[in-house]
C-alpha positions as CSV (number, residue, x, y, z in Angstrom):
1,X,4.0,2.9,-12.7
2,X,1.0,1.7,-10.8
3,X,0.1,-1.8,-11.9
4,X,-3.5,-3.0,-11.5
5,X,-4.5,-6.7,-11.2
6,X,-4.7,-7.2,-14.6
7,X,-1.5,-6.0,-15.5
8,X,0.2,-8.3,-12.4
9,X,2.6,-10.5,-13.7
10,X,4.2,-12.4,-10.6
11,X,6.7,-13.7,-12.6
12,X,7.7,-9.8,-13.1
13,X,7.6,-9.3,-9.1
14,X,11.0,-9.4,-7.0
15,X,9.8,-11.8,-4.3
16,X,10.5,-10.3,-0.9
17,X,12.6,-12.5,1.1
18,X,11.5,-14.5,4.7
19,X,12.7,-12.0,7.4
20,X,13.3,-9.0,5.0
21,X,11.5,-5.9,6.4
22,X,8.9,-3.9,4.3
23,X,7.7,-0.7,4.3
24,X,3.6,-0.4,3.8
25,X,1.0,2.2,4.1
26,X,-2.7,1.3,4.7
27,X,-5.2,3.4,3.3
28,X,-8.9,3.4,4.3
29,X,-10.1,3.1,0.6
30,X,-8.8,1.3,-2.4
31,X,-6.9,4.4,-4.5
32,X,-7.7,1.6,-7.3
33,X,-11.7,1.4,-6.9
34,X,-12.1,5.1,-5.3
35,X,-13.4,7.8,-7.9
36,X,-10.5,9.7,-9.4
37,X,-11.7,13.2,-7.7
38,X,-11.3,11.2,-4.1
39,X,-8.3,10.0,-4.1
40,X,-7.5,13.2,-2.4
41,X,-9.8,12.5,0.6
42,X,-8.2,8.5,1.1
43,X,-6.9,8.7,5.2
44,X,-4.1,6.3,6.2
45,X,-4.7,4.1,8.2
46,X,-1.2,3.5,9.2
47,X,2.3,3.4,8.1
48,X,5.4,0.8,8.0
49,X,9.1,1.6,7.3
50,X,11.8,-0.9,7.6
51,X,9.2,-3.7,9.7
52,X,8.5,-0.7,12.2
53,X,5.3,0.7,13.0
54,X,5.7,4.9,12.5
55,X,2.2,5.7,12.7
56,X,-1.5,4.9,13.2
57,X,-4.4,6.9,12.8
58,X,-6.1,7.6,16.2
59,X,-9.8,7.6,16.4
């Protein structure tokens, strides 16, 4: 389940601990604000898996 800022309840959220690694993609658009027929066409920007950097887009 996607939850929007509306929905966010912190108080729901697992707080990620100091030093804990996270794994993060980062899109060029907002898949939240983009038209639902461009989602599709969204590019990453660049990926994270366990604090590591395992891809970034090249220019």
């Amino acid at each position: 389940m996607i939850r929007t800022a509306p929905e966010f309840d912190l108080k729901s959220c697992r707080v990620n601990k100091i030093r804990n690694r996270a794994d993060l993609v980062v899109l060029d658009g907002n898949p939240l604000t983009v038209p639902e027929d461009q989602l599709a066409n969204l590019q990453v920007e660049m990926t994270w898996v366990d604090g590591e950097l395992r891809y970034q887009r090249e220019d």
